[in-house]
C-alpha positions as CSV (number, residue, x, y, z in Angstrom):
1,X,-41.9,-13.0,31.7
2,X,-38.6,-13.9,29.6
3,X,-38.0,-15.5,26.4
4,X,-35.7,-18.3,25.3
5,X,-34.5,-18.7,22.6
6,X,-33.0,-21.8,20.8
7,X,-33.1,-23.9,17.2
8,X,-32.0,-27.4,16.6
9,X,-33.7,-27.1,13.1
10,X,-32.4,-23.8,11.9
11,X,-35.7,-22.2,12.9
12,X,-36.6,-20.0,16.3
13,X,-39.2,-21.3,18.8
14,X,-40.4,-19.5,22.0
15,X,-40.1,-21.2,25.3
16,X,-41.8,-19.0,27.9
17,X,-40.5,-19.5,31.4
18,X,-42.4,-18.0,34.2
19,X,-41.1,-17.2,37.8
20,X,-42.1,-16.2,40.9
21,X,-39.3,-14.7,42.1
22,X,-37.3,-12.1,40.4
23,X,-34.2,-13.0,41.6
24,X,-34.2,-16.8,40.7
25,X,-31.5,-18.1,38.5
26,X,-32.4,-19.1,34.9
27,X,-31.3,-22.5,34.3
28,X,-29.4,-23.5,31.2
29,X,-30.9,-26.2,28.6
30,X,-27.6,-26.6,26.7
31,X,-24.3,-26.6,27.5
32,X,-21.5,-24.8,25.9
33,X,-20.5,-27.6,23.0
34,X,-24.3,-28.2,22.0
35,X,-25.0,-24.4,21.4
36,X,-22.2,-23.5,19.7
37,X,-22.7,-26.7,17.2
38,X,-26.5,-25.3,17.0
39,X,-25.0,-22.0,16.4
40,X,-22.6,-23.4,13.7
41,X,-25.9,-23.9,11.2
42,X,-27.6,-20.6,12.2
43,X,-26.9,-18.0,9.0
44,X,-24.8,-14.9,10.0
45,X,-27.0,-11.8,10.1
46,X,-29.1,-9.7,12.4
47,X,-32.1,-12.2,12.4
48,X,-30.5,-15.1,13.4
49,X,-26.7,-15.5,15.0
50,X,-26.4,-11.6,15.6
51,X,-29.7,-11.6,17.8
52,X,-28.3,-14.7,19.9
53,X,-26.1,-12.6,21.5
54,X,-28.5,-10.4,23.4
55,X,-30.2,-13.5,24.7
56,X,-28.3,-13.6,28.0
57,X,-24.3,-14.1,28.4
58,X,-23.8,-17.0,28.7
59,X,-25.1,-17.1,25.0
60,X,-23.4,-14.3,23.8
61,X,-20.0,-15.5,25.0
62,X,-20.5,-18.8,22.9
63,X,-21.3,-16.6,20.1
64,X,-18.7,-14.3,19.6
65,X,-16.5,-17.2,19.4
66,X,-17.9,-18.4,16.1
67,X,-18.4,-14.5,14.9
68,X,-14.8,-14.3,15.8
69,X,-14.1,-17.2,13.3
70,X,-15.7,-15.3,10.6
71,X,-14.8,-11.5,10.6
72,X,-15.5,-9.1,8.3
73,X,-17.7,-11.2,6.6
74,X,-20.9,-9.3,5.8
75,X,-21.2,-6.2,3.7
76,X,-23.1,-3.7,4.9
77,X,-22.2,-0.9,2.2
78,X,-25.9,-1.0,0.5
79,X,-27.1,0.2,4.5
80,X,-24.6,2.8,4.7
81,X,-25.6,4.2,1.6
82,X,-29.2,4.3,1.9
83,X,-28.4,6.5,5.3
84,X,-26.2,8.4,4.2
85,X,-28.0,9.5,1.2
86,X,-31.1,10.4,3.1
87,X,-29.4,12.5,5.8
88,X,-26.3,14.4,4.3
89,X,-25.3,15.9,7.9
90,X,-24.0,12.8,8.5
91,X,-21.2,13.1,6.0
92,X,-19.8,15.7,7.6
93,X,-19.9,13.9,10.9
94,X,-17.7,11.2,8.9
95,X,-15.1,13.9,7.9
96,X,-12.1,13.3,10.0
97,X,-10.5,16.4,9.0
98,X,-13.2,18.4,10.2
99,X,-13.4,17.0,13.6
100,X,-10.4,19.3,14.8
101,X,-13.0,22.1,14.5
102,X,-16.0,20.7,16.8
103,X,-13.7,20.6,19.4
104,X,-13.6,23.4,22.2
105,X,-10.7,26.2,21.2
106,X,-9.4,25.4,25.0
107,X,-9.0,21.7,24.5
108,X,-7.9,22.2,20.5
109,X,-5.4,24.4,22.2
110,X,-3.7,22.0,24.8
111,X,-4.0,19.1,22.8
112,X,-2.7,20.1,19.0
113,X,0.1,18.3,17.1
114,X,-0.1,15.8,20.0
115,X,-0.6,12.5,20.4
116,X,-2.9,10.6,23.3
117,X,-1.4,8.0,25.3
118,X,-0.7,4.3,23.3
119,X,-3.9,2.4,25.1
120,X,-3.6,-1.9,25.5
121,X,-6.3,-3.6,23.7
122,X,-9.0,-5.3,25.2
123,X,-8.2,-8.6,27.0
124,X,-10.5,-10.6,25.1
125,X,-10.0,-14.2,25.7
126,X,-11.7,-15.4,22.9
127,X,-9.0,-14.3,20.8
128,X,-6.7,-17.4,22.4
129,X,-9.7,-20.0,20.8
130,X,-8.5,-22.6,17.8
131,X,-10.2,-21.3,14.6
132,X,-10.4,-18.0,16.4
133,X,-8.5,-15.5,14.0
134,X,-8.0,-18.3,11.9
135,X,-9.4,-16.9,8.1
136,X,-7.0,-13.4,8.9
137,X,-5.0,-12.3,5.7
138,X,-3.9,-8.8,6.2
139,X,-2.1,-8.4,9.6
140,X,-0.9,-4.9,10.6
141,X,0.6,-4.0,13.8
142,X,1.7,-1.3,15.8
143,X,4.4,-2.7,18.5
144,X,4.3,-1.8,22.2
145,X,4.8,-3.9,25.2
146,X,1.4,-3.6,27.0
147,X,0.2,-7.1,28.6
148,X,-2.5,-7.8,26.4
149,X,-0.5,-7.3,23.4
150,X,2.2,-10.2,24.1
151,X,-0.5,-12.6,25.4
152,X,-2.1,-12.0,21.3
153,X,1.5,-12.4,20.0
154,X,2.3,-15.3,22.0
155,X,-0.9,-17.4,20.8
156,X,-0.7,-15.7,17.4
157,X,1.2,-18.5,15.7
158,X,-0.8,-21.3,17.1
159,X,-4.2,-19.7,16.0
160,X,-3.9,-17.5,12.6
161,X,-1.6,-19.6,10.2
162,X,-2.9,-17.8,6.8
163,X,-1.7,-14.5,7.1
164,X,-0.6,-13.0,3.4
165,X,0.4,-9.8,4.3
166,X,2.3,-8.7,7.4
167,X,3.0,-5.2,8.0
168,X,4.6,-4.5,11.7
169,X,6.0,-1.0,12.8
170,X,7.9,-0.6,16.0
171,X,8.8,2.4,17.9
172,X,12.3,3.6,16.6
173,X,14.5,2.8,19.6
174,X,17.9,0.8,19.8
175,X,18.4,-0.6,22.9
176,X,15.1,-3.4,23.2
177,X,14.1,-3.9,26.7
178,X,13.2,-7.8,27.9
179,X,9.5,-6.8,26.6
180,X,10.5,-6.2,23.2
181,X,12.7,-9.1,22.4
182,X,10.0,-11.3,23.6
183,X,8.2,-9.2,21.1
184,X,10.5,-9.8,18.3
185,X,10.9,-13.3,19.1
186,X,6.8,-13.7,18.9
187,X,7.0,-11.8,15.2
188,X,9.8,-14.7,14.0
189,X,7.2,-17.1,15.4
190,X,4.7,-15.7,13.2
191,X,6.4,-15.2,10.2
192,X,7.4,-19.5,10.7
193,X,4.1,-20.6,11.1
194,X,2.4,-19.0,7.9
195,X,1.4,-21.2,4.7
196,X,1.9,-18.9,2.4
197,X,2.8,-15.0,3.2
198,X,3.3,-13.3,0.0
199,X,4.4,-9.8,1.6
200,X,6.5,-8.5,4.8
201,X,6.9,-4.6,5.8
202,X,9.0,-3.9,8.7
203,X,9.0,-0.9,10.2
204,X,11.6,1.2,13.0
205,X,14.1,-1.6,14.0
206,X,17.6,-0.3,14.1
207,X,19.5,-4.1,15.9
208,X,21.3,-5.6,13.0
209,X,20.7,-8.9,15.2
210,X,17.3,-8.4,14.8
211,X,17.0,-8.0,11.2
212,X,19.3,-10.2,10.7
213,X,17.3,-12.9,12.5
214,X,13.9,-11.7,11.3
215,X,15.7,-12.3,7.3
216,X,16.6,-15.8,8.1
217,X,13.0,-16.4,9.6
218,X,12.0,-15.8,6.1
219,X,13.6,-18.4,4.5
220,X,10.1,-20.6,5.5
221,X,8.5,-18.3,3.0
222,X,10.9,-18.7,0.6
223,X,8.3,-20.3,-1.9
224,X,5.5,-17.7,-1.3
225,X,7.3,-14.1,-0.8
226,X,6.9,-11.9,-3.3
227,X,7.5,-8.1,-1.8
228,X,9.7,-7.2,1.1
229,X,9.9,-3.6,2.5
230,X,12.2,-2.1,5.2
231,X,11.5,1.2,6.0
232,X,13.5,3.2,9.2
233,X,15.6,0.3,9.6
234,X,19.4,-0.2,10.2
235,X,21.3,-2.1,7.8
236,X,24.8,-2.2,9.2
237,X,26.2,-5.3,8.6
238,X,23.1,-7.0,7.4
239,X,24.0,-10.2,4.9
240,X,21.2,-10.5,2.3
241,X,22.3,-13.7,1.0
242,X,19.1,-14.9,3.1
243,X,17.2,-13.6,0.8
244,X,18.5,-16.0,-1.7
245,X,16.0,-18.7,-1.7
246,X,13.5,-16.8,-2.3
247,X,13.0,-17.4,-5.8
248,X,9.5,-15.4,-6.0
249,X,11.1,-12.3,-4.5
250,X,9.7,-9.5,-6.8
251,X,9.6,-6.3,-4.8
252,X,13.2,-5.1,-2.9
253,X,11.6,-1.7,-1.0
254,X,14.2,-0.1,1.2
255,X,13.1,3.0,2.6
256,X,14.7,5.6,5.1
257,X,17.5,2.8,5.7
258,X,21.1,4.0,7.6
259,X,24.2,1.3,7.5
260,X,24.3,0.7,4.2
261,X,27.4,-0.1,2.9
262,X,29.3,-1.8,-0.3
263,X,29.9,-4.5,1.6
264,X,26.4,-5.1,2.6
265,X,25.1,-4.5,-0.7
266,X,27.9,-6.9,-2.0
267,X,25.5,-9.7,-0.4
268,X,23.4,-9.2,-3.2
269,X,25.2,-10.8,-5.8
270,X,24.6,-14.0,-7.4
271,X,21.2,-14.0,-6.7
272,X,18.7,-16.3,-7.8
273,X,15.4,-14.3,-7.8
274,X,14.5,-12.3,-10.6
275,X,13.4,-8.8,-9.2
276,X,10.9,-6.5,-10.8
277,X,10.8,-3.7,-9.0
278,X,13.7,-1.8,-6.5
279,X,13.0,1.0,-4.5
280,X,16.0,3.1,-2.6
281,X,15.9,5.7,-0.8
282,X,17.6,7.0,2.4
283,X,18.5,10.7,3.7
284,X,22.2,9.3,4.3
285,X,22.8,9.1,0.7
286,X,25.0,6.3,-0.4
287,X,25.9,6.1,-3.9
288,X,28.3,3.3,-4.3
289,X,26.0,1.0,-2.0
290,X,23.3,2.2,-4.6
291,X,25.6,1.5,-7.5
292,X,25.9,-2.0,-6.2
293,X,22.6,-3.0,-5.7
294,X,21.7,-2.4,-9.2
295,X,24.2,-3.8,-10.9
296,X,23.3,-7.0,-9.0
297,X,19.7,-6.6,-9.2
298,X,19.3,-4.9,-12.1
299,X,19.4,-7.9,-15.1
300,X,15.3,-8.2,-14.7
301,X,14.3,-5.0,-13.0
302,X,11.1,-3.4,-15.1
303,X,11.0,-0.3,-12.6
304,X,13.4,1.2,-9.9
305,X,13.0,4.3,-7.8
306,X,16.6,6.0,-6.8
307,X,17.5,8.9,-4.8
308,X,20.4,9.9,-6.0
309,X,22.0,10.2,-9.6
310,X,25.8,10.0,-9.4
311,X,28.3,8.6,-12.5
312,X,28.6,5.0,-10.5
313,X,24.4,4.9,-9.9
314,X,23.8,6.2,-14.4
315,X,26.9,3.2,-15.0
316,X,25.2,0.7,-13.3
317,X,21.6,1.6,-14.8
318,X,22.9,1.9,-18.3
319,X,25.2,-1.2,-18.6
320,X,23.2,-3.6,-15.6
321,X,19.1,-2.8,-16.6
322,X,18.3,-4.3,-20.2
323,X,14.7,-4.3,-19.7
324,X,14.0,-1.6,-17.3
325,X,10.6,0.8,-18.3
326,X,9.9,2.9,-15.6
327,X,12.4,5.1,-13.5
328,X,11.4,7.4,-10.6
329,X,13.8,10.1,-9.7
330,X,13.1,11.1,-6.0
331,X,15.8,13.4,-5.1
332,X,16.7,15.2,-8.4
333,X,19.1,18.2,-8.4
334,X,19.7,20.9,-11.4
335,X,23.6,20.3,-11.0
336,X,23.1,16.3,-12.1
337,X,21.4,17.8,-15.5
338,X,24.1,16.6,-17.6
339,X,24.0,13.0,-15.6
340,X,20.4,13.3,-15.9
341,X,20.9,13.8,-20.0
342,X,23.5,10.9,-20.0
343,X,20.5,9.0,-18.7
344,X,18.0,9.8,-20.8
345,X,19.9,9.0,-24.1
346,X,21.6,5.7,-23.0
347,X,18.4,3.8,-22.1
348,X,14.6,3.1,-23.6
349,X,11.6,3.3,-20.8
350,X,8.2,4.3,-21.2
351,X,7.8,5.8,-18.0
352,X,10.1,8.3,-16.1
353,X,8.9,10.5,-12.9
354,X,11.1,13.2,-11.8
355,X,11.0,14.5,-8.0
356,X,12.4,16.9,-5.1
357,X,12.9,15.9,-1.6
358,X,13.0,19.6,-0.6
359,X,11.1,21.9,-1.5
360,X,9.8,22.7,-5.0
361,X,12.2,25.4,-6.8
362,X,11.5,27.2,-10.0
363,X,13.9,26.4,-13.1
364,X,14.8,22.9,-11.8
365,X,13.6,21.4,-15.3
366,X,15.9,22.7,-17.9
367,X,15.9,20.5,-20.7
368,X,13.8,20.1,-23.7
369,X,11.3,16.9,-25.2
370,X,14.2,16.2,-27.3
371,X,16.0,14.6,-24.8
372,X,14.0,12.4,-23.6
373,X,13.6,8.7,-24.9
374,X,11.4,8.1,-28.0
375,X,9.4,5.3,-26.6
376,X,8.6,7.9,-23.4
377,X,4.6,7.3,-22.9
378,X,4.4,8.7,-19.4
379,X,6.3,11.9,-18.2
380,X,5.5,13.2,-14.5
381,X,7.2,16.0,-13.2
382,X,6.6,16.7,-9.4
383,X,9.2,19.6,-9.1
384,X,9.7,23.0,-10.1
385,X,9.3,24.0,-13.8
386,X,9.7,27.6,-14.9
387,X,7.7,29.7,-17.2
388,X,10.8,29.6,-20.1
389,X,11.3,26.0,-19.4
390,X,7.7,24.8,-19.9
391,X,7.4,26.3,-22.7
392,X,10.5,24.8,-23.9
393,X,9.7,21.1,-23.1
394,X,5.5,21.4,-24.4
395,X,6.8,23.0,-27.4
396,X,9.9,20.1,-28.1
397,X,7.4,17.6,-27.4
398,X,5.0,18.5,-30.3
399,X,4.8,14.8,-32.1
400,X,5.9,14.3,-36.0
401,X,4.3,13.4,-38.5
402,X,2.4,9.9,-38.3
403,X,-0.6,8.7,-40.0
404,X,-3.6,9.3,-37.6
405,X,-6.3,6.8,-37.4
406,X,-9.7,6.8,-35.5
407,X,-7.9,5.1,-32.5
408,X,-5.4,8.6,-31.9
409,X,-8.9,10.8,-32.1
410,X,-10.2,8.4,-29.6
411,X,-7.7,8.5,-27.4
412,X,-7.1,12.7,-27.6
413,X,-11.0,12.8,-26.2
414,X,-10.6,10.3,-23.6
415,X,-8.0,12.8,-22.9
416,X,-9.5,15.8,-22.6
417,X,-12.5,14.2,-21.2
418,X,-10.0,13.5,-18.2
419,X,-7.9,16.5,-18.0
420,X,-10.7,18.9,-18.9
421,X,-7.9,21.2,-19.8
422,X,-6.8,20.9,-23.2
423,X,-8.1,24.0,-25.6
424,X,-6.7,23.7,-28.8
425,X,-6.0,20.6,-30.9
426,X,-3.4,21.0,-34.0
427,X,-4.5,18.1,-36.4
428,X,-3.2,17.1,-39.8
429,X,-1.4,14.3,-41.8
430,X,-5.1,13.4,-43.9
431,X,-6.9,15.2,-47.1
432,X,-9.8,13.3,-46.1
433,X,-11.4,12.0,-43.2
434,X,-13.1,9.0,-42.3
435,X,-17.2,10.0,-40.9
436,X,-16.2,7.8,-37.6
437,X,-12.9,10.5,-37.7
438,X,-15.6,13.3,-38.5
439,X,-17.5,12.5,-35.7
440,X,-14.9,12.1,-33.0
441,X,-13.5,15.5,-34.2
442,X,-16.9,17.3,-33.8
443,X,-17.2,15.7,-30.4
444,X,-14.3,17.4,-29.2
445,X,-15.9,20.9,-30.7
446,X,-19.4,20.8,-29.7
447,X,-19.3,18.5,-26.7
448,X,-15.6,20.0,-25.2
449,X,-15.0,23.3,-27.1
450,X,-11.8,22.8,-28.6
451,X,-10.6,24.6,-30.9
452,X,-9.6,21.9,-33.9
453,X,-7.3,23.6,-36.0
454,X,-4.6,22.5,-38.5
455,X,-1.5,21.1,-37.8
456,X,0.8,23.9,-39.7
457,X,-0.9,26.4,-37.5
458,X,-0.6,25.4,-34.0
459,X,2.1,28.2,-34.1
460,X,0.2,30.8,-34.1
461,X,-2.1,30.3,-31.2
């Protein structure tokens, strides 16, 4: 005995068809257009659409088209946490990092710091379907010329037109074989056939023709584009002028880049977008490229990252960055200390992050809080610090006078409520306390243990 079943109302009714013989084929009631418009009114979950594709194939096939049209689209998080919470063994199942260790210590052997074979992905023809695809937003790929990967390129721009953000890595190679430019070809495609792609990340091309082909391709998104990353790419000869009519451009992120040269970073110039935020960095250090950029770019940048401090690179940040508030050092030597200093006094941001490529070395911070800019509200340091020179800078930073108010006491226990680490707390300024100011102050004994002592001696603990 089988079961059929089918709605033309939106609910499920049984049709029992009997047989004789086993082997006789079940005929079809509807054809492929009337199911899938009776599907189109049945509600995604496992009770209704989901269950339709067990039914037989000829159903399921017309059902992970509409599926297909809708991805991603319920939320199962509630079910996964009731599991999860009632059998804890399977969190460590879900631990990637822990996987290495299940594995037989012949096979861990053969196969560490290795990678398996680049696999082509399922030739799905559904994929090729209009309104297939068709609600995608975030769009990451991976390039490599495998057959079912240029068909899905090659229908990509007909199908999936509202892609926002577009991240493609390719394997770092310079010489493209017939394959890949078909490839790059498809990704200009795509990029021309989007309504409104807000971001672009390219990844591991190093043909100035194809950059320079992919950068005119943006022009279509000229209205839309905000951020634009190229990371492992090569720049020689590149002309950014392209980039010119995109007024929304906020976000300039170049990344591991070779070629760069004045003349290339000359291109910049007169341009009509106002950027926000710049981000350089490349092992081939070029400092008058650098220089360049940012004296070009820099009239409405809030934040840059640089990876290299050199008199041209402080000139151009000083004189060309009026507004900038944030400034992320990534490869900062102890020799450029008295650049570094120049820096500090010349300009007013709020933020300022202070890095090494290599690795961390004692005594590469060797200044004191006095240097740095009086607005400063955010100070990271990811590089080496020595004993002396800790001391130095916590005890230069110690604020002046200022009249405290309950929003200060507030903020100190939000603090140490996120830290967890602060032990003593040197308070002064007031003869009398508000009982709001009390009560925040005996929070911080009772609930956190800190030791609240007066301002005058903070220098003797």
């Amino acid at each position: 005995m089988k079961f059929l079943f089918y709605s033309c109302t939106g609910k499920f009714q049984k049709i029992r068809s009997t047989s004789t013989n086993s082997n006789s084929i079940t005929k079809q009631l509807l054809n492929s257009e009337c199911l899938q418009l009776v599907f189109q009114f049945l509600p995604v979950n496992d009770r209704a659409l989901y269950s339709c594709l067990f039914v037989n194939k000829f159903w399921s096939k017309n059902v992970i088209f509409i599926l297909w049209s809708h991805p991603f689209r319920n939320n199962f998080s509630s079910y996964y946490y009731r599991y999860l919470s009632n059998n804890a063994n399977n969190l460590d199942n879900l631990n990637n990092s822990n996987n290495a260790n299940n594995l037989d210590n012949t096979l861990a052997e053969n196969y560490e710091n290795k990678y398996f074979e680049f696999t082509d992905i399922p030739e799905v023809m559904v994929f090729s379907q209009p309104g297939c695809l068709s609600r995608i937003e975030n769009f990451e790929i991976n390039f490599h010329p495998t057959p079912n990967i240029l068909q899905l390129l090659k229908t990509l721009p007909s199908i999936c037109t509202n892609i926002k953000n577009l991240y493609v890595r390719f394997p770092k190679i310079s010489k493209f074989p017939e394959n890949d430019i078909i490839i790059f070809n498809s990704l200009i495609n795509i990029i021309k056939s989007q309504n409104n792609l807000r971001e672009f990340h390219l990844l591991g091309v190093e043909s100035m023709d194809i950059i320079s082909k992919i950068l005119l391709s943006l022009k279509s998104q000229s209205k839309s584009l905000h951020t634009l990353e190229f990371n492992s790419v090569n720049l020689t000869g590149v002309n950014f002028k392209f980039l010119n009519q995109c007024l929304n451009l906020k976000s300039l992120q170049l990344w591991n880049y070779q070629g760069m040269l004045i003349n290339n970073a000359k291109s910049f110039m007169n341009v009509n977008y106002r950027l926000k935020d710049l981000k350089l960095w490349s092992t081939q250090k070029s400092p008058n490229a650098s220089a360049t950029i940012i004296k070009h770019l820099g009239k409405t940048l809030k934040i840059l990252w640089i990876d290299i401090l050199s008199p041209e690179v402080i000139h151009s940040i000083i004189n060309y960055c009026p507004i900038l508030t944030e400034i992320i050092i990534l490869d900062y030597l102890p020799k450029k200390l008295p650049l570094l200093l120049k820096l500090l006094k010349e300009i007013k941001i709020e933020k300022l992050t202070i890095s090494r490529e290599t690795s961390v070395e004692l005594g590469v911070i060797d200044f004191s809080g006095k240097n740095l800019p009086s607005g400063l509200k955010y100070l990271k340091l990811d590089c080496g610090i020595s004993v002396e020179q800790l001391e130095t800078l916590l005890l230069t930073l110690i604020l002046n006078y200022f009249k405290i108010e309950i929003g200060h006491l507030r903020v100190i226990t939000k603090f140490v409520n996120l830290t967890k680490n602060l032990k003593v707390f040197g308070v002064g300024g007031k003869n009398e306390y508000t009982p709001r100011e009390m009560n925040e102050l005996e929070t911080l004994q009772k609930d956190y243990r800190i030791y609240v002592i007066p301002f005058n001696e903070i220098d003797n603990w």
